[in-house]
N, C-alpha and C positions, 0 to 999 in steps of 0.2 A: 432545322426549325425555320429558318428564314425563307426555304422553298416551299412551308405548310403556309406562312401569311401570306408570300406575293401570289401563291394558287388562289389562296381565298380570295383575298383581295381584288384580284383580275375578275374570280368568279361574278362576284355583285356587279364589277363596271359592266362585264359583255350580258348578265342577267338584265342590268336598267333596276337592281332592287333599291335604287335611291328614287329612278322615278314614279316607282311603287308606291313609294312609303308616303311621298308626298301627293298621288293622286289618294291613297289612302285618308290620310288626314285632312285632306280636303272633304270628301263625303262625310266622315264622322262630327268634325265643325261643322258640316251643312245639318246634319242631324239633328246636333245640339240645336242650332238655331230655328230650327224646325219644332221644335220643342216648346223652346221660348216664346214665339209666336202662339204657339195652340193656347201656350197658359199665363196669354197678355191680361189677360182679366183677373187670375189672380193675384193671392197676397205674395208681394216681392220677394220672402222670405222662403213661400214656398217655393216661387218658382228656382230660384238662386240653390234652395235645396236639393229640387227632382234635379235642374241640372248638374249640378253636382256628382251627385248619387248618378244621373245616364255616364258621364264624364268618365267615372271613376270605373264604370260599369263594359265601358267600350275599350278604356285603357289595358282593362285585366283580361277582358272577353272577350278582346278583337285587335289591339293593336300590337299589344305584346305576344300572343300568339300568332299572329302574322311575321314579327319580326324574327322571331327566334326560330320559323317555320323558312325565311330568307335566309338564315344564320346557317340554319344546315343543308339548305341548296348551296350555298356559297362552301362550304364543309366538304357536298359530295362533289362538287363539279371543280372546288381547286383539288382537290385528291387525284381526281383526272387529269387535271392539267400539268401536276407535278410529274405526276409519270410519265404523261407524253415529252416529259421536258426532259426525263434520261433520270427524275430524282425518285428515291425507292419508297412507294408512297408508306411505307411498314412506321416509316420515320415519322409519320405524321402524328400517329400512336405516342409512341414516348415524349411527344412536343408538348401534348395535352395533357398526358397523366405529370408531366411537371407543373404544366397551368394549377391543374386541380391539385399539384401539391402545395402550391403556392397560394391559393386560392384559400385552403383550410388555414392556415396559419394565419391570414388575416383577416377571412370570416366574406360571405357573402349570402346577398339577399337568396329569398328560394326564388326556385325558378322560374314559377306564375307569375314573380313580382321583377322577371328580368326580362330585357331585350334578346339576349344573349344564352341558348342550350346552357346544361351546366356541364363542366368540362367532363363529367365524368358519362353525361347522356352521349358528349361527342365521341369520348372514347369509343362507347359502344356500338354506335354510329360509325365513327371509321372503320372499326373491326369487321362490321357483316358490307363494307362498301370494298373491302381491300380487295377480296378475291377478281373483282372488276376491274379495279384501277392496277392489281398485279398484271393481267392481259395487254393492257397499252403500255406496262413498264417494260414486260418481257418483248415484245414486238417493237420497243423503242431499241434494244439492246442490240437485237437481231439486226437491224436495219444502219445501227450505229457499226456494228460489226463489218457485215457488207462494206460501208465505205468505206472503214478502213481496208480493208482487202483491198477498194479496188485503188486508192491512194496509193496503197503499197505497188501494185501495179503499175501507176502510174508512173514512180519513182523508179522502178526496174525496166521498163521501156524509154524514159529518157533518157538513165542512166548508160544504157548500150545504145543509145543511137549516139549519144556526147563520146563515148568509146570508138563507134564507126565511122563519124565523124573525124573525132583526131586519126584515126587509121587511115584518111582520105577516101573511108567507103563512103560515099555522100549519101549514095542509091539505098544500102543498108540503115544507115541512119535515118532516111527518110521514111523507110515502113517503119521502124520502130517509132518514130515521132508520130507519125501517122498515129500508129496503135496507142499510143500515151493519149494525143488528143482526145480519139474515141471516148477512151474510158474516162477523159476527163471532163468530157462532157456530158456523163452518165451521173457524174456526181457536183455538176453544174458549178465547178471551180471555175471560176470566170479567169480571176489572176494566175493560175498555173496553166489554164485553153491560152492566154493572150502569147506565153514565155514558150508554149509549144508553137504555136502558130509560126512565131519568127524561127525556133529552129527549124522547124519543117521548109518554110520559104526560103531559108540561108540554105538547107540540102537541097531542094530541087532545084533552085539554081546552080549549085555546085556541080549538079546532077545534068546539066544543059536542058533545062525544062524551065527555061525562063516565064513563059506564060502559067504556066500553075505555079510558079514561086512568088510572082506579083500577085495573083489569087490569092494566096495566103497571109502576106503581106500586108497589104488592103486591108485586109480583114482586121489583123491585128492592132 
């Protein structure tokens, strides 16, 4: 549940649907007051009415359907964003149908008269959005997978160079250091590239290749 709010949540900041709403209601107050102007000549009462009545008219027919129209952008694009993050967006489903259990138990306006989809439209809404945001969870998996492969790799060529090492093969430890680095620069481990670097430089110096041992070294 707490990976369906920060998706949302993120959705509206990187949307700008805050700076929406307030370029929004800005033209609608210019509206109103565009109104009041036409109808300076009439009786106060009227005018203070049609206002009213335009007010009540733009709140039902344009602002509240704009927000609730941000509400499920913000719905599909944190759905995406959960999955890209490794969380399975299936979850997002059963987050809402508790909303909407919750919801009935203590009664809410309809949804014409809300800012906010009604949990049960979101439902429906996440269900025909999932087969999309399944494609970025399952290729987050794949890709998570990968790294761990090549970590584990990583760990098995340090492992036998720290073995060649202690056996005073320096030269052998140093390809397998070597090969650790590669792969750990594949998966852009900064702190485990820094901890190979110095072993590889303590092996080729070991190795009498003092000048590509200070290369390394340096580096690190």
């Amino acid at each position: 549940g707490l990976a369906t709010v920060i998706g949302h949540e993120v959705a509206h900041a990187i949307a700008r649907h805050g700076g929406e709403r307030v370029s929004q209601g800005l033209v609608v107050q210019g509206g109103l007051i565009a109104a009041q102007v036409a109808m300076a000549n009439r009786d106060p009462q009227t005018v203070q009415l049609v206002t009213g009545l335009l007010g009540a008219g733009a709140a039902i027919g344009v602002i509240l359907p704009f927000s609730r129209t941000q509400e499920s952008e913000a719905d599909h694009l944190g759905l995406i964003y959960m999955a890209k993050a490794g969380y399975d967006p299936r979850a997002a489903i059963a987050f809402w149908q508790r909303m909407e259990q919750a919801a009935q138990r203590r009664g809410n306006p309809p949804e014409f008269l809300s800012t906010h989809p009604s949990h049960g439209t979101r439902v429906r809404q996440i269900e025909q959005w999932i087969p999309e945001a399944m494609q970025y969870y399952q290729k987050g998996l794949a890709v998570a997978k990968q790294h761990h492969l090549l970590e584990l790799e990583v760990r098995i060529h340090n492992g036998m160079g720290n073995l060649f090492a202690r056996q005073g093969n320096h030269k052998a430890a140093a390809d397998q250091y070597r090969s650790a680095l590669q792969l750990a620069q594949q998966i852009e481990s900064e702190t485990v590239s820094v901890e190979l670097m110095v072993n590889l430089g303590l092996a080729l110096a070991r190795s009498d290749r003092p000048a590509d041992a200070i290369e390394y070294l340096e580096a690190s």
